[in-house]
C-alpha positions as CSV (number, residue, x, y, z in Angstrom):
1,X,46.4,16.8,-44.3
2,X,48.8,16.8,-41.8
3,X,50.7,13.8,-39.6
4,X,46.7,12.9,-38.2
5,X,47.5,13.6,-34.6
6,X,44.5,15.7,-33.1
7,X,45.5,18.9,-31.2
8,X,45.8,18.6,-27.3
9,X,44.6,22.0,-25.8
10,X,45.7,22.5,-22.5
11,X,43.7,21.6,-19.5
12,X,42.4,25.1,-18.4
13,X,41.3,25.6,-22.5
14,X,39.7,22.6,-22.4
15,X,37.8,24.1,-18.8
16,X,37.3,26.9,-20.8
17,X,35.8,25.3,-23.4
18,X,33.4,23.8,-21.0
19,X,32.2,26.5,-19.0
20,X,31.1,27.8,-22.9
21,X,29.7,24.6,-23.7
22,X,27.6,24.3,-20.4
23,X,25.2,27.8,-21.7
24,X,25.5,26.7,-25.1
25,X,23.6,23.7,-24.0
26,X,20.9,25.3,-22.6
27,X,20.1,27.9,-25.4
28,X,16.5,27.3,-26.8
29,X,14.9,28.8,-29.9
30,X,16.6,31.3,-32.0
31,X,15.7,34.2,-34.6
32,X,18.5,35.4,-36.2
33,X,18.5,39.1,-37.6
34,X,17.9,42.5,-36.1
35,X,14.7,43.5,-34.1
36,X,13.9,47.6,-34.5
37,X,11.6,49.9,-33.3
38,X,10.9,52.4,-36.1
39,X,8.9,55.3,-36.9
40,X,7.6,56.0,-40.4
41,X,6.6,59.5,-42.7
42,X,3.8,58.5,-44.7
43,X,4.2,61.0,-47.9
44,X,0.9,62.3,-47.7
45,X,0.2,66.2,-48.1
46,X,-0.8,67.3,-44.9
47,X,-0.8,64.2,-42.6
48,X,0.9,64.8,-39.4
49,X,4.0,63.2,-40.4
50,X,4.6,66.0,-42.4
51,X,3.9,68.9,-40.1
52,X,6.7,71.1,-38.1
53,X,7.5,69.0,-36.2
54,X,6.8,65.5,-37.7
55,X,4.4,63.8,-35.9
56,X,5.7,60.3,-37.1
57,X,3.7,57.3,-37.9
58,X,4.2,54.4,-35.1
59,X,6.3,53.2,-33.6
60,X,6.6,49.6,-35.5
61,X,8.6,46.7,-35.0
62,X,10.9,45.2,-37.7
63,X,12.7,41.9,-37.8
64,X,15.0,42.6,-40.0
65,X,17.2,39.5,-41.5
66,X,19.5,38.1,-44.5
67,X,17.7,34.8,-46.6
68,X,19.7,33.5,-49.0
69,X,21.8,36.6,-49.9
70,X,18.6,39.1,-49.5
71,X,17.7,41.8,-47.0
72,X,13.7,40.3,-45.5
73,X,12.3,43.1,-43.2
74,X,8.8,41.5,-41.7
75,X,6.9,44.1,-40.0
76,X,5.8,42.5,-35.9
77,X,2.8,43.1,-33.8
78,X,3.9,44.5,-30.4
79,X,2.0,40.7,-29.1
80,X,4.9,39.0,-31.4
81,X,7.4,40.9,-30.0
82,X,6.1,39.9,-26.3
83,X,6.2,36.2,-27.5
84,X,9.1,36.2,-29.5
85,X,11.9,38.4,-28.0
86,X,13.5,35.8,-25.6
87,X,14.5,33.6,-29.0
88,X,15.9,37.5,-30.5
89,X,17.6,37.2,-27.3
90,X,19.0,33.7,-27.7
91,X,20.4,34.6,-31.0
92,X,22.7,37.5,-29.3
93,X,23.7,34.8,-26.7
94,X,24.2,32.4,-29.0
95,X,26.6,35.2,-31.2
96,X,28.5,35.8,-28.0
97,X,29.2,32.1,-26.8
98,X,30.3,31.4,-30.2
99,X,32.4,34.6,-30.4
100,X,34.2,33.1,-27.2
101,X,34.5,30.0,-28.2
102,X,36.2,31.4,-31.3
103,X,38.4,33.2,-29.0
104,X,39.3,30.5,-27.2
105,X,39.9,28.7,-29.8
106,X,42.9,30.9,-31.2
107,X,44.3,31.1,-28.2
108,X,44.7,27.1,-27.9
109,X,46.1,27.3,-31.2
110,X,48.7,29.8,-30.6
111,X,49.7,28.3,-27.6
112,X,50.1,24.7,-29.5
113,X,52.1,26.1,-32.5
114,X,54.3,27.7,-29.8
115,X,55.0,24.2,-27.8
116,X,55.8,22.6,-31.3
117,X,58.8,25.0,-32.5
């Protein structure tokens, strides 16, 4: 694949690179998915939920995530939440540094293939 000679970003990607890899570093537990606040109608004849207006049933919490190819929604106690939100917010971190990174990435890239023609 190729001649075998590794790519040489320039020195303010390879900063770059750093100053993503430095927060990267430090990013503990992570949940992946969706975390949702939702409110529910139960389908019972004349339970709240059903009057004008609906007095809805909650709110709940929902993690919401893909496992192997399937939709999971597990249904969290607002003490879980509490516990568990700083690793939901890892995850979003973690999306954005690699999103960057990503970025970054290209950009060396383009700027190689440029020097070589």
């Amino acid at each position: 694949m190729g001649s075998g000679r590794r790519p040489q970003p320039a020195p303010r990607h390879v900063r770059a690179r750093e100053g993503i890899a430095r927060p990267l570093s430090q990013i503990g537990f992570v949940l992946p998915g969706t975390l949702m606040s939702r409110s529910t109608r139960c389908g019972k004849p004349g339970c709240k939920c059903q009057a004008d207006p609906p007095q809805l049933h909650g709110p709940y919490w929902e993690w919401t995530r893909k496992v192997k190819g399937k939709t999971v929604t597990v249904r969290l106690s607002d003490d879980e939440v509490a516990r568990y939100k700083p690793w939901f917010e890892n995850w979003r971190r973690l999306r954005e540094l690699v999103a960057e990174l990503q970025e970054l990435s290209l950009r060396a890239l383009d700027e190689e293939r440029g020097r070589k023609k």
